[in-house]
MMTF fields as JSON, N, C-alpha, C and O atoms, coordinates in Angstrom:
{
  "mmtfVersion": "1.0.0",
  "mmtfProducer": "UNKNOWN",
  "numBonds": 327,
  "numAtoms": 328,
  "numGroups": 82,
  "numChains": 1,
  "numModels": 1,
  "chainsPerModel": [1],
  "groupsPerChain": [82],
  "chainIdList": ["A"],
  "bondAtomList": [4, 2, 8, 6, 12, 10, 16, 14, 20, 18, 24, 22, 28, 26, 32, 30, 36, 34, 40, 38, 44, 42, 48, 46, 52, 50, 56, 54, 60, 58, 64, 62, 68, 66, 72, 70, 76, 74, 80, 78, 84, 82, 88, 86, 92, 90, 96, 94, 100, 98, 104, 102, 108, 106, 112, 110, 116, 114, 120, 118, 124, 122, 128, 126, 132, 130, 136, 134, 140, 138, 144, 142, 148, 146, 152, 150, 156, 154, 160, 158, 164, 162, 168, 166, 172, 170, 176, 174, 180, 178, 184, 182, 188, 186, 192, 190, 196, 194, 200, 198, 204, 202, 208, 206, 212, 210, 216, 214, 220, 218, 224, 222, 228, 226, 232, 230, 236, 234, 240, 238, 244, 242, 248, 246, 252, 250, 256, 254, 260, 258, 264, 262, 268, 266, 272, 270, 276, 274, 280, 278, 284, 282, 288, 286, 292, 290, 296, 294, 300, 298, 304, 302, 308, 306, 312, 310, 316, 314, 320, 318, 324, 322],
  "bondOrderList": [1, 1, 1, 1, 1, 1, 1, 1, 1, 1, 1, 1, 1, 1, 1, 1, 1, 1, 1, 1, 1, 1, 1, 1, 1, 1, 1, 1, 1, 1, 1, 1, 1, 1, 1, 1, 1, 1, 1, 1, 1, 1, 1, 1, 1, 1, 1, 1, 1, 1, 1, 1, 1, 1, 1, 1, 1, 1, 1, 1, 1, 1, 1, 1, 1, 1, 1, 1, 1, 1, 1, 1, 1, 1, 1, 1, 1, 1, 1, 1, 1],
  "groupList": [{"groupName": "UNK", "atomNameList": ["N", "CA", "C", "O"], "elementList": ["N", "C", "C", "O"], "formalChargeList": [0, 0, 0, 0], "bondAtomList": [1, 0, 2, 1, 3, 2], "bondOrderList": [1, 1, 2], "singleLetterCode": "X", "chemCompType": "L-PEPTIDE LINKING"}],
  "groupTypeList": [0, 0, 0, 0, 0, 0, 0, 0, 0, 0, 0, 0, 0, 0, 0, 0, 0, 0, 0, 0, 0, 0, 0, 0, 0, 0, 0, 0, 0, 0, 0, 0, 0, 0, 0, 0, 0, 0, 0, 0, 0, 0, 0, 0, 0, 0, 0, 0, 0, 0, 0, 0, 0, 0, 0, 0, 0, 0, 0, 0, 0, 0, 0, 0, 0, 0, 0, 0, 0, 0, 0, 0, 0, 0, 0, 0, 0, 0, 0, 0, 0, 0],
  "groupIdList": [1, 2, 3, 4, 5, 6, 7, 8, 9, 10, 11, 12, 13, 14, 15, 16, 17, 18, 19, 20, 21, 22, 23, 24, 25, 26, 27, 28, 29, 30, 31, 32, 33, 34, 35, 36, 37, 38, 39, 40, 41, 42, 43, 44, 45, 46, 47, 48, 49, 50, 51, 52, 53, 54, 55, 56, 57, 58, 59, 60, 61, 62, 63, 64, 65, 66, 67, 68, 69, 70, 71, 72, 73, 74, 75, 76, 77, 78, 79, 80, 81, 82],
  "secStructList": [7, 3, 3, 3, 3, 3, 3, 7, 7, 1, 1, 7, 3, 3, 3, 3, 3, 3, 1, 1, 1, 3, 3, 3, 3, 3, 3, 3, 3, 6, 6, 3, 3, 3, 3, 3, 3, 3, 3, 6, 6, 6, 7, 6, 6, 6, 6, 2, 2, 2, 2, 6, 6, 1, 7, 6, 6, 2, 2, 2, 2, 2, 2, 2, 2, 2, 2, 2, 2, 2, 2, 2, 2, 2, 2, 2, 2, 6, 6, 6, 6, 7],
  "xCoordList": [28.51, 29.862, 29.76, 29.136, 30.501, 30.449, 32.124, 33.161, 31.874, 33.841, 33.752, 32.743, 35.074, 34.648, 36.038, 36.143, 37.137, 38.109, 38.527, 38.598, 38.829, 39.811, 41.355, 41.742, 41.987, 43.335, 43.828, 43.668, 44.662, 45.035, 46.401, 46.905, 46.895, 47.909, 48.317, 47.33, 49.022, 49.306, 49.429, 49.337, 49.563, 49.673, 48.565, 48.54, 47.619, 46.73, 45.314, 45.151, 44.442, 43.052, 43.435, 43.901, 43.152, 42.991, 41.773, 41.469, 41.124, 39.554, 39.643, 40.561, 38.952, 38.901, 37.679, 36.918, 37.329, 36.158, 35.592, 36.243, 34.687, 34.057, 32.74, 31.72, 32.992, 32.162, 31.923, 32.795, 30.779, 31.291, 32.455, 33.507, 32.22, 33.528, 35.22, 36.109, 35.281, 36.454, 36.617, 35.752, 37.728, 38.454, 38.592, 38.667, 38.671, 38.418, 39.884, 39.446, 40.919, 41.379, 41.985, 42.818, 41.094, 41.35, 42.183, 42.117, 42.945, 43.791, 43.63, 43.488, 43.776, 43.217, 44.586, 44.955, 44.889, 45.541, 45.072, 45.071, 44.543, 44.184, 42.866, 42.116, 43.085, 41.957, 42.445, 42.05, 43.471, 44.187, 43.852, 43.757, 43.724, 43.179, 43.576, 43.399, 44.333, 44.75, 43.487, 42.817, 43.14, 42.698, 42.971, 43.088, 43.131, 43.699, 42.47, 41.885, 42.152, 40.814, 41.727, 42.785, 40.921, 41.346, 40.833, 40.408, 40.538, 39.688, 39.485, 40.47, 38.559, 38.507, 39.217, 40.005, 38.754, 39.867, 41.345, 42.133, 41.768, 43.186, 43.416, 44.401, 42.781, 43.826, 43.503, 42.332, 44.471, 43.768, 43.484, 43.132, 43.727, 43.196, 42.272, 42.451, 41.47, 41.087, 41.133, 41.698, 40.578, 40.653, 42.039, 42.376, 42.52, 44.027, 44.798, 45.563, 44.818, 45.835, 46.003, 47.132, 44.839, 45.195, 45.572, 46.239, 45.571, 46.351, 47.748, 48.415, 48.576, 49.337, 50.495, 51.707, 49.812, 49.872, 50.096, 50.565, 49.738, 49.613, 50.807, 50.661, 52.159, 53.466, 53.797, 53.367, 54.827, 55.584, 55.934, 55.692, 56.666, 57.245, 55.801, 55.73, 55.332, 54.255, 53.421, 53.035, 53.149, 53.022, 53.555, 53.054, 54.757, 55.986, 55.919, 55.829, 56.025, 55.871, 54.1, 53.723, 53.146, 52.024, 52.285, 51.903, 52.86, 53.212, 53.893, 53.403, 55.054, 55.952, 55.136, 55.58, 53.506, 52.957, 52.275, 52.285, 51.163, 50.722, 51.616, 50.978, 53.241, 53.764, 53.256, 52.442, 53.851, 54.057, 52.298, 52.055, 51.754, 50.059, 50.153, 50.106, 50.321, 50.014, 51.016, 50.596, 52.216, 53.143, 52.572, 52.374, 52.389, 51.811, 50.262, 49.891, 49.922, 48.231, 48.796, 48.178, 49.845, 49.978, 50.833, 50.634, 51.66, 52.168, 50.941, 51.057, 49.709, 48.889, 48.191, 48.008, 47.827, 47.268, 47.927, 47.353, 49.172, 50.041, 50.664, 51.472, 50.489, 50.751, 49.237, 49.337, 48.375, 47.144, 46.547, 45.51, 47.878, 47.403, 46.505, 46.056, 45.893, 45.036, 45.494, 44.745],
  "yCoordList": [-9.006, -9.506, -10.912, -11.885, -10.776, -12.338, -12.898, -12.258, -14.279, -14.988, -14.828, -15.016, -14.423, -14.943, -15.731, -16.271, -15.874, -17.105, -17.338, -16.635, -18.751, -19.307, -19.576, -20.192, -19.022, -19.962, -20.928, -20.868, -22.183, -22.793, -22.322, -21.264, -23.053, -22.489, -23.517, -23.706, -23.969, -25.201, -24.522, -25.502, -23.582, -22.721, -21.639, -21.346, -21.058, -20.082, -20.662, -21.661, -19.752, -20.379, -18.716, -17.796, -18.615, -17.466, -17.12, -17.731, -15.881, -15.646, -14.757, -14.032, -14.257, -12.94, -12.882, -13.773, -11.762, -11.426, -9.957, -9.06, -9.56, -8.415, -7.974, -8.639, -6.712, -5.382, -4.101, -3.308, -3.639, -1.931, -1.538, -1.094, -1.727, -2.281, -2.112, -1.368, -3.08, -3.492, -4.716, -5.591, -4.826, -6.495, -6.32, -5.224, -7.437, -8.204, -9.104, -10.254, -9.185, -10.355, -10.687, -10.11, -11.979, -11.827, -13.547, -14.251, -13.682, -14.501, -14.877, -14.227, -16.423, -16.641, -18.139, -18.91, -18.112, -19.33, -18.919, -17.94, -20.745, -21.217, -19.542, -19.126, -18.897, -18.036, -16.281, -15.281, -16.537, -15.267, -15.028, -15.834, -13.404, -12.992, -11.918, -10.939, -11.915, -10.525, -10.188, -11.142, -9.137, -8.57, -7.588, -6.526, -7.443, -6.36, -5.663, -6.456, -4.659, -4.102, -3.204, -2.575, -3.452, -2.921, -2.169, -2.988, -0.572, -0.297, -1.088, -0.95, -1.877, -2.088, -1.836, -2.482, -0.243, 0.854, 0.63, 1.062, 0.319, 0.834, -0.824, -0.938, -1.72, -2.941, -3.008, -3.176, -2.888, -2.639, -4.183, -4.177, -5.572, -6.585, -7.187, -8.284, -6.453, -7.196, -7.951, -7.497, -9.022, -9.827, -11.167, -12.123, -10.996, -11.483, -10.642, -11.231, -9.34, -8.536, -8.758, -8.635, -9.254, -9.772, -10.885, -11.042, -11.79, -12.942, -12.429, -13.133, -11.513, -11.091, -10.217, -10.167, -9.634, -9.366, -10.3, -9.896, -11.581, -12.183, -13.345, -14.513, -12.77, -13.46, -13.703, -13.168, -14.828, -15.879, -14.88, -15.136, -13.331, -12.583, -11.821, -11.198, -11.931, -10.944, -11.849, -11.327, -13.287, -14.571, -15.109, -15.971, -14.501, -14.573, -14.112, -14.607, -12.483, -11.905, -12.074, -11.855, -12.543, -12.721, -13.745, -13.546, -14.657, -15.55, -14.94, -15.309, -13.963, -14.042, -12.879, -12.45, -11.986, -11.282, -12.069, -11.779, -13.67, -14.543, -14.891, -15.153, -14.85, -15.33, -14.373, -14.519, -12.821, -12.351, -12.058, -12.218, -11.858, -11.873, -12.546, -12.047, -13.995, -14.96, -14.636, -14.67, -14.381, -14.199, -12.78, -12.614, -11.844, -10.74, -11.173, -10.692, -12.099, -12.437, -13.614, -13.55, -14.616, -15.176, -14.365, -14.503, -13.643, -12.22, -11.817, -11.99, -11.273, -10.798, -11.372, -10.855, -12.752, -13.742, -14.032, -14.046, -14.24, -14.601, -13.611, -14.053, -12.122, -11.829, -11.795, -11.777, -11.793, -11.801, -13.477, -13.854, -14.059, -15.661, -16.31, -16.898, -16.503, -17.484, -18.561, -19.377],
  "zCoordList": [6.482, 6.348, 5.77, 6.193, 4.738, 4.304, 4.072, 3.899, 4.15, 3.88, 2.299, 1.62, 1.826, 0.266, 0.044, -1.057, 0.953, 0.907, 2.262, 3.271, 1.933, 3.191, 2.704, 1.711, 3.56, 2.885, 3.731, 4.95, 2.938, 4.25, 4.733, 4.356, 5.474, 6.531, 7.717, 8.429, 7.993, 8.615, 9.977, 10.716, 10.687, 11.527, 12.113, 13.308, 11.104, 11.239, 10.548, 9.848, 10.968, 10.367, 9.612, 10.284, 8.251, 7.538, 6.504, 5.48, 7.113, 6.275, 5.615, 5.998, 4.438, 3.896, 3.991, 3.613, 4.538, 4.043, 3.607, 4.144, 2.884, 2.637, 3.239, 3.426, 3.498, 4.212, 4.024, 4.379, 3.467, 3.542, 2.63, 3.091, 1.228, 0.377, 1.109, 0.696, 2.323, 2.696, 2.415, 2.454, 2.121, 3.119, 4.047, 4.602, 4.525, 6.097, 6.424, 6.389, 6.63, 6.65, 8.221, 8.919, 8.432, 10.047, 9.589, 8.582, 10.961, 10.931, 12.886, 13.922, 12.439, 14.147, 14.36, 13.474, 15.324, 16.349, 17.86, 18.607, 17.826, 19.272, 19.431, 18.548, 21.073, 21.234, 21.19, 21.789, 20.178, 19.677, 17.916, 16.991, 17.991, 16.512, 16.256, 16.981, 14.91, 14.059, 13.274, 12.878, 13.042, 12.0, 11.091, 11.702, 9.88, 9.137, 8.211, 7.473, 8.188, 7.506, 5.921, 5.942, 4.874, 3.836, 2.835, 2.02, 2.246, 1.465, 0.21, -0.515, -0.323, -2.02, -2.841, -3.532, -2.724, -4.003, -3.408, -4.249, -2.717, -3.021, -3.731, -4.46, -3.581, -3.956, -5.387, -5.729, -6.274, -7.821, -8.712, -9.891, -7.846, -8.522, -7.318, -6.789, -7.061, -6.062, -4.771, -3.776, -4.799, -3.602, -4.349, -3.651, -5.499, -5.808, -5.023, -4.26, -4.991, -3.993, -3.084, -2.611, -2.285, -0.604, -0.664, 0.359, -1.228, -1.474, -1.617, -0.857, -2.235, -2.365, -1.431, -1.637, -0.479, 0.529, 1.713, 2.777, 1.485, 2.912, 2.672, 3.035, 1.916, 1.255, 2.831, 3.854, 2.571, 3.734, 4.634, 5.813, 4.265, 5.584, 6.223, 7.282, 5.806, 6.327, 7.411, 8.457, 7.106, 7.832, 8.902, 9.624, 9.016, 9.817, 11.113, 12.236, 10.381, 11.789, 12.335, 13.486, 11.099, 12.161, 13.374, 14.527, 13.014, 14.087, 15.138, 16.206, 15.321, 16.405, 16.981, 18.046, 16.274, 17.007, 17.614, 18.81, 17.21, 18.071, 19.604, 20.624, 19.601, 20.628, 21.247, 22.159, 20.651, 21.977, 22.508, 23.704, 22.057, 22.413, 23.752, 24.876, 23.31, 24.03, 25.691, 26.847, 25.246, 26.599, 27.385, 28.588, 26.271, 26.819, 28.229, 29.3, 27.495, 28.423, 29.624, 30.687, 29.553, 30.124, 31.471, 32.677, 30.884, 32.168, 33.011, 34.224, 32.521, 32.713, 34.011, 35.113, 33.451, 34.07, 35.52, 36.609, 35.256, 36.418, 37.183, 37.999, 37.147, 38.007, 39.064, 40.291, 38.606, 39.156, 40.024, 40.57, 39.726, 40.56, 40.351, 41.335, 39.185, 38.548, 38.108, 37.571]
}
């Protein structure tokens, strides 16, 4: 597995990387992480396509899936009294 971009993001740490001719594109805040896996072949410009893909709405809801992650684990946590 190797990175072959970072993007920035004032909000997310965002990696691409390639594997096993996939993309990789994992996306991380704080100790929460999306990952999205992608065949090669289907993206027909490449690793420009996932750039393309990762437009402002799609960014969006990665974030309001970070909330609920986070509320989801903090429920978790607290009903268990830690």
């Amino acid at each position: 597995m190797r990175i072959i971009a970072e993007l920035p993001h004032p909000d997310f740490k965002i990696s691409i990387l390639s594997m096993n001719q996939k993309f990789i594109i994992k996306i991380e805040k704080g100790v929460y992480e999306q990952t999205y896996k992608l065949p090669e072949v289907d993206l027909t410009d490449g690793v420009n396509s996932v750039f393309e893909l990762l437009d402002e709405a799609f960014l969006k809801t990665v974030g309001e899936r970070f909330q609920a992650m986070s509320k989801d684990f903090k429920d978790s946590y607290f009903r268990y009294n830690y």
